[in-house]
N, C-alpha and C positions, 0 to 999 in steps of 0.2 A: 504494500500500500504506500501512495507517496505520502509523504511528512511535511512538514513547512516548505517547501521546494521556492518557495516565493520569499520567503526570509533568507534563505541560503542566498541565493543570487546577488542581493541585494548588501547580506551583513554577511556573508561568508559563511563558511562551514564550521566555524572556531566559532562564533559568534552565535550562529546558531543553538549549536549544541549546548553552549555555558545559557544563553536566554529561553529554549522552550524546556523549560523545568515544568513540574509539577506546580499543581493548584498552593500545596503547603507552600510553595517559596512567595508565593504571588500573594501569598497571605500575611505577611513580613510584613512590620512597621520599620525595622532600625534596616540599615545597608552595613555592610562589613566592607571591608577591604576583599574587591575581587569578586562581590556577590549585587548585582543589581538592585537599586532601591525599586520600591514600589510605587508605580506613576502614580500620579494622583488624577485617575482616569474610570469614568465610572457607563456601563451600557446599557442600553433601554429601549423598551419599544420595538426589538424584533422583530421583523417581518420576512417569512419566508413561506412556499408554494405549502399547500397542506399534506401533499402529496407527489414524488418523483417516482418516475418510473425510467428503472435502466434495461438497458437492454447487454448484449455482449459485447460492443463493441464501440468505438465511435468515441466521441465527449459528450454527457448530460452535460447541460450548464442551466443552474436555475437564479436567476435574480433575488438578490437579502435587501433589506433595507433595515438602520437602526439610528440611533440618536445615543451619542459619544457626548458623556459630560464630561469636564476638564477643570482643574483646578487653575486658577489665576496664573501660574510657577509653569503651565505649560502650552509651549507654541506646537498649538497642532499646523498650523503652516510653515515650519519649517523642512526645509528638506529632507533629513535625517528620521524625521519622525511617518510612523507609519503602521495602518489600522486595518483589519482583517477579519473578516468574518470566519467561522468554522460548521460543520459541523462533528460532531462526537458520536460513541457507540457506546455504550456503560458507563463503568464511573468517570466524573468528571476528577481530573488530577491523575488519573492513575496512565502513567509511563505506557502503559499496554495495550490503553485504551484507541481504537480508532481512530481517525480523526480524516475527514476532507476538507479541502480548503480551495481554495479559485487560483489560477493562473496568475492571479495581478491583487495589489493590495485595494484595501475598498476609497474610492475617491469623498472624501468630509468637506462639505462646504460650511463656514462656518455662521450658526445662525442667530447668535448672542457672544455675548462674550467668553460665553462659560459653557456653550453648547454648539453641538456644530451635526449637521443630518449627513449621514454615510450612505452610499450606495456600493454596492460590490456584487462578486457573482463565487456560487461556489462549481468547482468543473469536477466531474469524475468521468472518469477514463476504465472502466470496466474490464478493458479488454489489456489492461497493464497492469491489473490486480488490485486495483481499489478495493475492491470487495470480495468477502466472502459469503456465500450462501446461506451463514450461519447469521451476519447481519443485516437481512433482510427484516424490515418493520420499523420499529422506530428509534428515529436518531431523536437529539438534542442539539440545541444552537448556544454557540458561546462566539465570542469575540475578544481580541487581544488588542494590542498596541505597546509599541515600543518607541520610545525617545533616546537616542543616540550621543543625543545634546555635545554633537562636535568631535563625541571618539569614533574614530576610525577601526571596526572591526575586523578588517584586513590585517590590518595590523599583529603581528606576532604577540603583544605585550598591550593591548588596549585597557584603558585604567574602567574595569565593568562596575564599578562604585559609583560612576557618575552618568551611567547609563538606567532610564528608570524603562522598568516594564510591567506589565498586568494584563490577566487574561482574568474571565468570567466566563461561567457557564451557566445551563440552566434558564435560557434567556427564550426560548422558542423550544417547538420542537417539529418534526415532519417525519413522514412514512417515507424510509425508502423503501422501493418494491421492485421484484422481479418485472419483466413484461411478460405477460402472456399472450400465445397466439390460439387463436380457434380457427376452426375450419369447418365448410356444412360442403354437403353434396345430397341434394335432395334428389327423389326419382319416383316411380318415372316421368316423365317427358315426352309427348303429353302422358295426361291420365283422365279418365274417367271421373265424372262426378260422383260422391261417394265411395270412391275406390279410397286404396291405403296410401298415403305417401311416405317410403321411409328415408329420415335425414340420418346421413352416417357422417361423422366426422372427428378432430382430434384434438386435446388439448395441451398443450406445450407451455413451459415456463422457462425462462432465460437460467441459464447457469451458470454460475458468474467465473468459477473457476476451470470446467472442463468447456469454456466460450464455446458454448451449443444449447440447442434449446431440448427439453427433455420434456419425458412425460410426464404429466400430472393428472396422478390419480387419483380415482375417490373423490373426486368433487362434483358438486351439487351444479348441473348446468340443465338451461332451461331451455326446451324447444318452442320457439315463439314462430308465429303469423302474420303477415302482412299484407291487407288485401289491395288487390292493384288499383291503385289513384288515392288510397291512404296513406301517411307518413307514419301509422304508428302501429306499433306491433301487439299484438297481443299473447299470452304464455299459454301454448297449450296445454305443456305438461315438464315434470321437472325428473333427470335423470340423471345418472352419477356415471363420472368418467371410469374407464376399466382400469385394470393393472400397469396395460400400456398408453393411457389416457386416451381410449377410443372412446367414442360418445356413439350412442345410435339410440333412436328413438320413432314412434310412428303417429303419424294424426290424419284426420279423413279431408281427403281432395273436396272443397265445397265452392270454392271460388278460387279465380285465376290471383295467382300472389306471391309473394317471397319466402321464403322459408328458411331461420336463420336457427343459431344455436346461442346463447349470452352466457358470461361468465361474471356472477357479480367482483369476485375477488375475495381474499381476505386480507391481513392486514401486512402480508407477505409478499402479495403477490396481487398487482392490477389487474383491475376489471379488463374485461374484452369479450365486443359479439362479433361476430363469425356476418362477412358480405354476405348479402341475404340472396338465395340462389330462387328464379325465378321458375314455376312450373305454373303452365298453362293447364287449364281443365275442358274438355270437352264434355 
């Protein structure tokens, strides 16, 4: 999974490693020699999708928005300083924990003296090992910020006493989900009226570490109706995918219309209905 990738760049890989510590150091009042004070930087207001859906491959990127309070002692316009959205996967602070973060650090306009509104994006990349199948469902949102205040992290010997940092969590939170795919093939083609029409088809969920999409079984999917020159469907009847996430199911030819399959989802794994396959009735 990538880590701060956007702080490396920027503060180096020394700089790095000594700044994304744990929540307990971010909890610190006093600065030591060699150990970052804590900014006097506080986030709010969260905003992020209520729900992303990844697939295997490619970049998600979903838009955050929040509100960075700052104490008087700190120039959020300077150059050096700079503010990030995240999200997490279990405990916040703990070293092991998750974490995704965006391409690029969050752009803060400042709105008061004491407050400034951030925009940013978080990116996950699927298909480079962001994720594990195991952390499908719900994330949390945290945000950090670092003040530099003129040391140079390149630097072999940067004095990290007068460098202030602080991250929060707990601030939002969002589903990430697998994507699922369905699929209908209804028949026959034509049919008779009152004859049987039966829909066979499959249900698939992204997997995030063998990047393919596999079966999902045992789940509750619904064969719906749609009569021709209506936009809306109705459920015929509700059937469970097999071992190999096959679906098949049957309802009686009454009128010419579409014939689809739906997936509501759960909290794992996104919704998805199946293009609705059209059979004419004579």
């Amino acid at each position: 999974m990538r880590t701060r990738a956007t702080v490396a760049a920027v503060a180096g890989a020394l700089a790095f490693s000594a700044l994304g510590m744990p929540a307990a150091h971010a909890a610190g009042t006093t600065a030591t020699s060699g150990q970052p004070y804590t900014l006097n930087v506080g986030f709010s207001n969260f905003k992020v999708a209520p729900s992303l859906k990844v697939g295997i491959g490619g970049k998600v990127s979903t838009a955050v928005s929040f509100t960075l309070t700052h104490g008087s002692g700190v120039d959020i316009t300077a150059k050096d300083f700079f503010a990030e959205p995240f999200l997490y996967h279990g405990a916040f602070g703990d070293e092991d924990t998750p974490q995704l973060f965006g391409d690029d650090f969050a752009t803060c306009k400042v709105a008061t003296t004491t407050t400034a509104s951030c925009t940013g994006t978080i990116d996950i990349r699927p298909g480079d090992g962001d994720l594990r199948n195991s952390q499908a469902g719900t994330w949390k949102a945290g945000a950090d910020a670092i003040a530099f205040n003129g040391q140079d992290p390149s630097n072999d010997k940067p004095d990290y006493s007068k460098i202030g940092y602080k991250e929060q969590g707990g601030l939002a939170s969002t589903l990430v989900r697998r994507i699922a795919k369905l699929t209908v093939n209804a028949g026959p083609e034509p049919v008779k009226k009152g004859r049987t029409v039966t829909a066979t088809g499959s249900l698939t969920r992204a997997d995030w570490q063998s990047h393919t999409y596999t079966a999902f079984a045992e789940q509750p999917v619904k064969l719906q109706f749609r009569k021709a020159g209506s936009s809306t469907y109705t459920t015929v009847k509700t059937v469970y995918s097999d071992a190999s996430g096959h679906v098949k199911a049957t309802g009686t030819a009454t009128y010419d219309g579409y014939w689809r399959f739906s997936y509501a989802g759960v909290t794992t794994t996104a919704p998805v209905s199946a293009t609705g396959d059209y059979v004419d009735v004579t």
